[in-house]
C-alpha angles and dihedrals in degrees: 000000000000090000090055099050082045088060102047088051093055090044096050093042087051088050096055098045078058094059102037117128108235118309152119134275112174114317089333126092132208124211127188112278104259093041089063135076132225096268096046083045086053091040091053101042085043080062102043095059089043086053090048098045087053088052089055099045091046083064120101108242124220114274124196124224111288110270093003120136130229114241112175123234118264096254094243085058092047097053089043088058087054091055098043096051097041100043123103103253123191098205118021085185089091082083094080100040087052101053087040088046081048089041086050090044088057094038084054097050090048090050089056106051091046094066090075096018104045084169091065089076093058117173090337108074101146115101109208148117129238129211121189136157137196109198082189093064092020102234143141119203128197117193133187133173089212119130111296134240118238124226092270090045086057096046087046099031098054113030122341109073122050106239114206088245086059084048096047093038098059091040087050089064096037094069089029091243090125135100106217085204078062094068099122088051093078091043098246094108096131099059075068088078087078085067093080106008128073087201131028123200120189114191107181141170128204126181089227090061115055096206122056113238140201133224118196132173135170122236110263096000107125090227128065125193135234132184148125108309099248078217096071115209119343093140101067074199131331139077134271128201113189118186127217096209124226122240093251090048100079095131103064082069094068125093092217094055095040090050093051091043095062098035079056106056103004118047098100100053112118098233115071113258117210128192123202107240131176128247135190117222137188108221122160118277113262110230127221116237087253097059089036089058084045096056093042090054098048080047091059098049107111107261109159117219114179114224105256086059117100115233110229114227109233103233113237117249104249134218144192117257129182120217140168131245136170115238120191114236103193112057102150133096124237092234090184085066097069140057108291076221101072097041115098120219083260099051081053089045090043100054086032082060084041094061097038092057093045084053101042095233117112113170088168116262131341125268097200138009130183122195119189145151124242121207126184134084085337115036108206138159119213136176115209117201131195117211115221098222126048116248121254095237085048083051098053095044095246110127101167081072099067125096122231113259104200118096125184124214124192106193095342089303109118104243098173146355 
């Protein structure tokens, strides 16, 4: 994949320099076309493909983990993560719903061994996911403390053995049958990642393997990597998935889109979801030993004060500081969840004012509400509300105007709306 964007940058430089009105690179100069003879055209395409190699060589190539091995793709995997990559896809955010629904998955399992193995969750108890980006490096991290994949859990896990899902999946669009929003469906949500990186790298701990590993693969090369994290352990447990962005992915660095991203697929998820965010702090100036002398020796200086005067602290010179802090993004409950038994009249006015504002519709409180269980082929819970006003577009007639109110959720993870 390097090799080939290498190569389209050398090309195009070369076909610019072809195409280049008179002018000078180097000690060589370039004359129009038909101004030129056969020697001066050979001259100049001989150094525009020196140019260009130099501009290929100049470039950095890819470099695996430190000690990793290469393990190819099953073919069928391979062939999905073409597909993938190269469909026209409406919405590339799924990306993000599908690796926190994977992180919850792993929170979940952990959860559960520890209830009759409290020792499984070691020094790291809290059950949580991390989000975090660096526009300067142009990454997006996801981090969970689940229950961590080995080294063999990463080689079979993420590209060696054909899963059924990959194998329905692929059949699915074959015959045209599949929704391409479904992805997570056939659980094969984390090859969604190559929609928006050129390079994914997956650092995990698991308390059945003593060493952390990494797993690390190129978008669109048929191989992927795995080997001890150079970096030792800095999990405890847990996995991280940490994105190279694609040019064209410049949205998934921004705080705003992130935050609405996961309000809009995520709040509803049981283990809490943070997302770094940047503050900006006032915390007193450091001075440097020269203005510190300077201070101590005004101080000295003999200035009489008779006891009953008050000395006047000299306030410190501030500054701005930025920091980092976590802030949890879903803060409500998934009513529908529970007993409606145990849900008071405000719980049901509450989420009802929680789904209005993530839809942008409020038409005031709700004048009804049923919540009810279906069993059959498909089990589901739903809750149906009534507003109690009728909404401005249902007024005017103009109901293409009005926006769908059903909204499913798979595992508390929003699928479709």
């Amino acid at each position: 994949m390097v090799r080939f964007h290498k190569l389209a940058l050398g090309l195009a430089f070369a076909t610019a320099l072809s195409v280049m009105p008179s002018s000078r690179i180097g000690n060589i100069g370039f004359a129009h076309a038909s101004e030129m003879t056969e020697d001066e055209k050979t001259a100049e395409a001989a150094a525009a493909e020196k140019a260009a190699e130099e501009l290929i060589n100049a470039a950095e190539p890819y470099k695996p983990p430190e000690g990793s091995t290469a393990f190819e793709y099953e073919a069928e995997v391979h062939k999905m993560l073409d597909i993938v990559v190269n469909s026209l896809y409406t919405n590339k955010d799924v990306f993000l719903r599908e690796l926190i629904s994977n992180a919850s998955d792993a929170l979940d399992k952990i959860r559960f061994l520890s209830v009759t193995k409290p020792d499984l969750l070691g020094d790291v108890k809290d059950l949580k996911i991390e989000i975090e980006h660096d526009p300067d490096l142009r990454t997006l991290t996801i981090r969970d403390t689940g229950v961590g994949m080995s080294k063999d859990e990463l080689i079979k896990n993420l590209g060696t053995v054909a899963r059924s899902g990959t194998t329905n999946f692929v059949k699915a669009l074959g015959d045209g049958s599949a929704d391409m929003s479904m992805i997570g469906m056939f659980g094969v949500g984390f090859y969604s990642t190559f929609l928006v990186a050129d390079k994914v790298t997956v650092a995990s701990k698991s308390n059945d393997d003593d060493a952390q590993h990494v797993w690390e693969s190129l978008n669109g090369e048929p191989s992927f990597h795995v080997g001890p994290d150079p970096r030792g352990n800095t999990l405890g447990r847990g996995t991280e998935i940490t994105l190279h962005l694609r040019e064209d992915a410049d949205q998934y660095l921004s705080t705003n889109k992130l935050k609405e991203m996961i309000r809009h697929y995520s709040e509803f998820v049981t283990h809490p979801v943070s997302l770094r965010v940047t503050k900006t702090i006032q915390v007193p100036k450091e001075k440097d030993e020269f203005e510190d002398d300077e201070e101590k020796k005004d101080e000295g200086d003999d200035i009489e004060v008779s006891e009953d005067e008050d000395v006047e602290e000299k306030e410190p010179e501030m500054e701005e500081v930025a920091t980092y802090e976590y802030e949890q993004i879903n803060t409500d409950p998934a009513i529908w969840a529970r007993d409606k038994d145990e849900i008071t009249d405000e719980e049901y006015q509450d989420f009802y004012m929680v789904l209005g504002k993530s839809e942008g519709t409020m038409y005031g409180q709700a004048e009804d509400w049923t919540h009810f269980n279906a069993e059959g082929n498909i089990n589901f819970k739903s809750i149906l509300y009534l507003p109690s006003e009728v909404p401005p577009a249902l007024q005017q007639g103009n109901l293409e105007q009005m926006k769908t109110g059903l909204r499913l959720y798979v595992r508390k993870v929003l699928i479709s709306d």
